[in-house]
C-alpha positions in Angstrom: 0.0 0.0 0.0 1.2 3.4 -1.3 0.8 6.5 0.5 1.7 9.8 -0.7 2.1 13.2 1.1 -1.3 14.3 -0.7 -3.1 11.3 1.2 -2.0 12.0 4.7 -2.6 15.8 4.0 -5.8 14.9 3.2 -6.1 12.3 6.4 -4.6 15.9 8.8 -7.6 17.8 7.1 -10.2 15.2 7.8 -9.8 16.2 11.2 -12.6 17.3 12.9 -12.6 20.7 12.6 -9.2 21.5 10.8 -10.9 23.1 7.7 -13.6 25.6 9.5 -10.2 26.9 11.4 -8.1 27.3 8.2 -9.2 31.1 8.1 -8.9 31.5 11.9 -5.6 30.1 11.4 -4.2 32.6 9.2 -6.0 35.2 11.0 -3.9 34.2 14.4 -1.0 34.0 12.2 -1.5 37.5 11.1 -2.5 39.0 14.3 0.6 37.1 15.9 3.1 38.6 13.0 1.8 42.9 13.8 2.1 41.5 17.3 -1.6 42.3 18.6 -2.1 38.8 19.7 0.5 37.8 22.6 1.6 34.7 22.2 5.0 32.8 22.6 6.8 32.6 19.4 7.6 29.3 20.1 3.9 27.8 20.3 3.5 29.3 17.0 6.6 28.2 14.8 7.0 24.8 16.3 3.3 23.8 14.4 3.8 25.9 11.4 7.5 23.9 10.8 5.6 20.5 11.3 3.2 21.3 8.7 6.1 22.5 6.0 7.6 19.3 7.2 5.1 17.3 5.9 4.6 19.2 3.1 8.0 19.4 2.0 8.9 16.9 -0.3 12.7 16.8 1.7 12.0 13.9 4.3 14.8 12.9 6.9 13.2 9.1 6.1 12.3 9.4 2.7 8.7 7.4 1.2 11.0 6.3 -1.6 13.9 5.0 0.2 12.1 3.5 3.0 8.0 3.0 2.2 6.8 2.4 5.7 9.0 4.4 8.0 8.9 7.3 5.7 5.2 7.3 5.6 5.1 7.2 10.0 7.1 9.8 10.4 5.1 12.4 8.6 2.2 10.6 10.2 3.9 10.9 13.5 5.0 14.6 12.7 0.9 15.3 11.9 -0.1 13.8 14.9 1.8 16.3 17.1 1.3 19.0 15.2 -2.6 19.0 14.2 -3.9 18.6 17.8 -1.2 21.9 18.9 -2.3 24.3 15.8 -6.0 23.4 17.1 -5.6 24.1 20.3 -3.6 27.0 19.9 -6.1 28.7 17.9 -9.2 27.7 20.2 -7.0 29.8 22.8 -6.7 32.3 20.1 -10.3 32.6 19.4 -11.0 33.2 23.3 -8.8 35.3 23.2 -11.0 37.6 20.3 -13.8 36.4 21.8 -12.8 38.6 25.1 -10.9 41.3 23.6 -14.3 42.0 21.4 -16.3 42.3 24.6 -18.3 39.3 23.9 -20.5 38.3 27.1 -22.0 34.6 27.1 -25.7 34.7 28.4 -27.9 31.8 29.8 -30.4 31.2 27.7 -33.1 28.4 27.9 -34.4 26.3 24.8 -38.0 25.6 25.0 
């Protein structure tokens, strides 16, 4: 069985939820880079740098050379990094969320 780097980017974006955050994604990104959203540079670059890892087509265990291995450590890379870019912009969108001024109210459904 074959996999390709297109396959397991499409396996990363099946993740629930990965693909209604793309634009919240690049909006952290962008409110990160004019430097009105604090965050630790860090918790930003380490996620971004697994994704171009994965994307790149330079592997440190090449698919070619080495079909199984080469595929589990992108998979491995992807499972790190996915659940960290989520979770770092769910902090992000609070984050909005409270410098907007938005209040939560109780509400009852009938």
């Amino acid at each position: 069985m074959k996999y390709s780097k297109i396959d397991l980017a499409k396996k990363a974006i099946a993740h629930k939820g990965f693909v209604q955050k793309i634009p919240d994604i690049f909006r952290m990104v962008r409110m990160w880079k004019n430097g009105s959203y604090p965050m630790r540079s860090i918790d930003m670059i380490l996620p971004l740098l697994g994704l171009l890892y994965v994307i790149s087509p330079i592997d440190l265990l090449p698919e070619v050379a080495i079909p199984v291995l080469g595929v589990m450590d992108d998979l491995a890379v992807l499972s790190l990094t996915i659940p960290k870019l989520l979770r770092e912009v769910d902090k992000f969108l609070l984050w909005e969320a409270e410098k907007n001024g938005s209040k939560t109210i109780e509400a009852e459904i009938l």
